[in-house]
N, C-alpha and C positions, 0 to 999 in steps of 0.2 A: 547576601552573597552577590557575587562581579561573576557573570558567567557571558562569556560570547558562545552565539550560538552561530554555526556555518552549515550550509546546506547548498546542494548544487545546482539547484533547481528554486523556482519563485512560486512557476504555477501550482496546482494543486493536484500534485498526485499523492498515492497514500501516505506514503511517509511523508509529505508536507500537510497535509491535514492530520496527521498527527501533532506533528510537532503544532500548526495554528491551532488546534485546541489545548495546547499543553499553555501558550500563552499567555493565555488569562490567570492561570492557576499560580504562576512563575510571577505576574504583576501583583498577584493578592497576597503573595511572600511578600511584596515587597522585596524581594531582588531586582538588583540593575543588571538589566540585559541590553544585551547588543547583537543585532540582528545582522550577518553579513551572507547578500544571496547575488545570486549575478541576476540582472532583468527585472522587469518590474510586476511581476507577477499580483495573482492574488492573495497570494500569502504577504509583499508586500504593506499592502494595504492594510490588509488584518493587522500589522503589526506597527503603523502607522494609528490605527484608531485607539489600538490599547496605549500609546502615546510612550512603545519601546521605538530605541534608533534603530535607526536603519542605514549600511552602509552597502555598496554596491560591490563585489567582488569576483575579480574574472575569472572563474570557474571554468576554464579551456580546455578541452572544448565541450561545452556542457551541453550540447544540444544531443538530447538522447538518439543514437542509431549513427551517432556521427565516427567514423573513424579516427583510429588516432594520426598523431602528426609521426613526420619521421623524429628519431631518438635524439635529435640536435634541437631539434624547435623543442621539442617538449620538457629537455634539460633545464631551458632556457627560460619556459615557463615557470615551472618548477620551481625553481628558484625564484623568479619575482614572485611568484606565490606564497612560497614562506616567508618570505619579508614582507608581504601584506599581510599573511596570517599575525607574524609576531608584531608588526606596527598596530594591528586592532584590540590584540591580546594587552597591551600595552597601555592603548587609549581607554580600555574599560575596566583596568586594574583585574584582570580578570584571575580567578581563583580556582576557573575551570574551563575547560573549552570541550562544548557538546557540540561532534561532528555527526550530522543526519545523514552523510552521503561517501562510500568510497574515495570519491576523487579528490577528496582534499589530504587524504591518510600522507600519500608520497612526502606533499609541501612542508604538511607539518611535522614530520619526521624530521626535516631540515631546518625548522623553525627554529628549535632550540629554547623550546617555549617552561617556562617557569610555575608553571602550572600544571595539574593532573589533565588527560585529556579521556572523554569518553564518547565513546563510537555508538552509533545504535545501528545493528545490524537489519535493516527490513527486508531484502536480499539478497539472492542464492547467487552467489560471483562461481563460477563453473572453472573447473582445475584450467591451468595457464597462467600464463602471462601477466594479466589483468589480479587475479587471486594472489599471485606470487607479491607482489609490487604494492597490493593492497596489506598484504599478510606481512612483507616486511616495515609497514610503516608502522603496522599494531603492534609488534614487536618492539619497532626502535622508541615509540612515543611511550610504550610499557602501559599502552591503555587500557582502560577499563571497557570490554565488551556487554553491551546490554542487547540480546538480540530477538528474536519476535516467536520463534517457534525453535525445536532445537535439529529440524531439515537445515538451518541456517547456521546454530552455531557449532554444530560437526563440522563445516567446513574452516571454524576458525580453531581448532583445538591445537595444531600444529604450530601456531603462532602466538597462542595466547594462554597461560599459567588456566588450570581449572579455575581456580579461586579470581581468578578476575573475569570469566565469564559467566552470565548471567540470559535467563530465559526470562521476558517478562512478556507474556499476552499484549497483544494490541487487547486496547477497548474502547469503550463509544458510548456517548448518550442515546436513548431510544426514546421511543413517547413513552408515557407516562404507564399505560396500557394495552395492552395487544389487540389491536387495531381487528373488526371483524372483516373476516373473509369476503371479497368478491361472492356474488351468485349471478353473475350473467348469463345468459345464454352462450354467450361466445367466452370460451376461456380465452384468459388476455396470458403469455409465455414470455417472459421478459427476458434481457442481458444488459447488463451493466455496467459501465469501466470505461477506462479510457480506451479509445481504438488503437488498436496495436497486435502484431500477431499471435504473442506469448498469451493478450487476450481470451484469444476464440472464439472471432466473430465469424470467421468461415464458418469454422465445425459449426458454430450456433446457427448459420444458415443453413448448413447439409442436415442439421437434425430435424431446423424447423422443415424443410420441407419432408421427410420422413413420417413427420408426426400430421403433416397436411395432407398426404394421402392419405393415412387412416382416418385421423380429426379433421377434415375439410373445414368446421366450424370455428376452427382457433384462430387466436391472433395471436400475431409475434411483433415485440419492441425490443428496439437496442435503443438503450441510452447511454449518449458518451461520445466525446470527442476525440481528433486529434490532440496530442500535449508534447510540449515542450519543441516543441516546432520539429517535429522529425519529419523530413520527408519521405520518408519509406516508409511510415504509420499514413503520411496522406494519399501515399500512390497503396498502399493496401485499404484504406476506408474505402476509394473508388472500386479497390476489386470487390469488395464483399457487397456494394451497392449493386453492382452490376449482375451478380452470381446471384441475388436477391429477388431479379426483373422475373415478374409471373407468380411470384406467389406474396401473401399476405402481411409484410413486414414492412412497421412504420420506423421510420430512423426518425429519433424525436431528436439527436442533437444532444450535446451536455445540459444537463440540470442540477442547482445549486440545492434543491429540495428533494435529497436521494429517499426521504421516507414517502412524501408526495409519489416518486415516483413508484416505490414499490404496493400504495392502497390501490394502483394501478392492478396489480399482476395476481393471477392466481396459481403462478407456478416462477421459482428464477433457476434458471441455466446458467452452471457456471464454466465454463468449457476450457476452462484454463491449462496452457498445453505447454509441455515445460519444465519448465521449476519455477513455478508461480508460489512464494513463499508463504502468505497468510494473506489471501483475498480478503481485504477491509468489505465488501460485498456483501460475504456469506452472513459475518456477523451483526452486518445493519437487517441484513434479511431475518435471521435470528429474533432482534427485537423487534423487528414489526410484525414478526409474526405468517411469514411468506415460506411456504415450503421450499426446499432448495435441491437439485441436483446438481452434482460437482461431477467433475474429473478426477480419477485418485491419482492427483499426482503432486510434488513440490511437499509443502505442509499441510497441505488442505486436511489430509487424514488424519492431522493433532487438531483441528478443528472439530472433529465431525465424529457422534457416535452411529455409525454407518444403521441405516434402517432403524436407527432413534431419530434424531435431529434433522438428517438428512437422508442425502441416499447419494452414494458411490457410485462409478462406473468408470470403464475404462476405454470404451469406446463410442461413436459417435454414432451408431447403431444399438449402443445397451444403453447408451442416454436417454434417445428417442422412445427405445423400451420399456422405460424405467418412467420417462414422463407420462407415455399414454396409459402406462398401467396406474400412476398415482391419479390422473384424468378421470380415469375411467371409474376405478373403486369406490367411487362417492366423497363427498366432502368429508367424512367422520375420521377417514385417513388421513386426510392431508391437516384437515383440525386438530389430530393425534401428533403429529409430525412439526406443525406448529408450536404447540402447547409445549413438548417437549425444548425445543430449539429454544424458546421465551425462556422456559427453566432455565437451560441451561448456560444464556446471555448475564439474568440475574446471577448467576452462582460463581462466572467465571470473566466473565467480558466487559464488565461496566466499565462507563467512564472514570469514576469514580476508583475502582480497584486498580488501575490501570495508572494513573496520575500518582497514587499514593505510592505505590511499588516505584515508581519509577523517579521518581523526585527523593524517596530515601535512596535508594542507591548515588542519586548525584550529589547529595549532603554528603553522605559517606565520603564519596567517594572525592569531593573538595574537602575534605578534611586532612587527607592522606598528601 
């Protein structure tokens, strides 16, 4: 199979670490892919060493948090965009085109592309403008929706036939075995993800310090960077630094080794504020075996059998309540709480269930 693949972003946030693990599975078919991303990210590269091309494509304005342009410029893009979608579609005889990211839906509406196209929803697009514009390219391109939890694809039901929408779990490789728990003196309290405010690195500060009046003993890490060059994720990283000063919280920075970092933590926070759609997080936390506290909010509760796997909360005061009591009750609960999560990564999460599901629907769905 000829598939190009378009995504709006290079560096690695979740849905591009989707897609750079789906890579390798895609060169072991033997299909020829084509890679079209704007930047030279690490995804990139990843797709550089599996030795698929790589073409460079101006995804305007891709830079997350960036506003749009006025409705003349961006006509104007628009249009050179699908004439670069359909010149790529063209060069790779392609039989399918897999779009990772909203922002390409408008161009290729206009592309007039000869090929099936299929969208993978990872994201909760919020009624507007934005949704509308998105919603009529799924429409006109009569694409095929594959999307991550179904918080995300109620929003597309308006736009798209049932039968062409699809729920398929993100998944993930884990180690091999579930990693034994910390017993430090000092509980290590982790966060994870790229910094940004839909994040919750605030709340993850307002809680840790909550949980450091009672537990003075804890530690608190945030792992994660700024991505995609937003400025307004690096003027909030500095506020959440500063909101930080006086109590216990190390900012270790982005890390390429996210299970490394959770043999770290004996507890992960996940503060997610929003409509944060399927935290890639919760489910590494899952296989390693790391107890979790969430937000109930976005998808996370199709994630999570609350007080199984996890534990729910709705506030940044019953987060804090919710962690000192899992703290507090002994290892046997949080080892309970573990065991559970590990079950239910094997049953439902893997890498492996995740590639299979979702590489049959784009067979299908090139055949059509």
């Amino acid at each position: 199979m000829n598939i190009l693949l378009l995504d709006q972003f290079s560096d690695l946030g979740g849905a591009q670490q989707v897609l750079a693990e789906l890579l390798p599975e895609i060169r072991r078919r033997g299909w020829r892919a084509l890679l079209a991303v704007p930047g030279n990210g690490k995804l990139v590269d990843i797709a550089h060493k599996l030795g698929i091309d790589v073409e460079d494509i101006d995804c305007w304005p891709y830079k997350s948090g960036q506003k749009l342009p006025d409705i003349a410029r961006l006509l104007r893009h628009t249009v050179r965009l699908s004439r670069r979608i359909r010149e790529l579609a063209e060069k790779v005889s392609a039989e399918l085109v897999y779009i990772n990211g909203p922002r390409f839906l408008p161009a290729a509406a206009l592309a007039n592309l000869q090929c099936p196209v299929l969208f993978h929803a990872h994201s909760w697009i919020p009624p507007g403008r934005e949704r509308v514009v998105t919603g009529l390219g799924l429409w006109r391109t009569r694409a095929r929706v594959v999307a991550t939890c179904r918080f995300v694809a109620d929003s597309w039901e308006g736009y798209v036939r049932r039968e062409r929408l699809s729920i398929i779990w993100n998944g993930l490789a884990g180690p091999p075995q579930m990693p034994e728990s910390p017993q430090g003196s000092q509980p290590r309290i982790g966060c994870i993800g790229r910094i940004s405010p839909e994040k919750g690195q605030r709340e993850f500060v307002e809680v840790a310090a909550r949980i450091h009046r009672t537990l003075p003993e804890c530690r608190f890490l945030v792992f994660g960077d700024v991505l995609f060059g937003s400025l307004g994720a690096a003027q909030y990283a500095a506020e959440v630094r500063a909101s930080a000063a006086g109590l216990p919280v190390d900012f270790r920075g982005w890390v390429s080794d996210v299970y490394g970092a959770l043999a770290e933590l004996d507890l992960l926070l996940v503060p997610s504020v929003g409509a944060d759609a399927t935290p890639r997080v919760i489910l590494e936390a899952y296989a390693a075996g790391v107890p979790v506290v969430a937000f109930r909010c976005g998808g996370i509760p199709e994630l999570v059998q609350d007080g199984v796997t996890a534990v729910l909360t709705g506030s940044v005061e019953e987060m804090a309540r919710e962690a000192i009591a899992l703290l507090t009750a002994g290892r046997e609960r949080r080892i309970s709480i573990a065991r559970a999560a590990r079950s239910l990564w094997e049953q439902k999460f893997t890498q492996a269930a995740f590639q299979t599901q979702l590489l049959a629907v784009i067979e299908e769905w090139a055949r059509r």
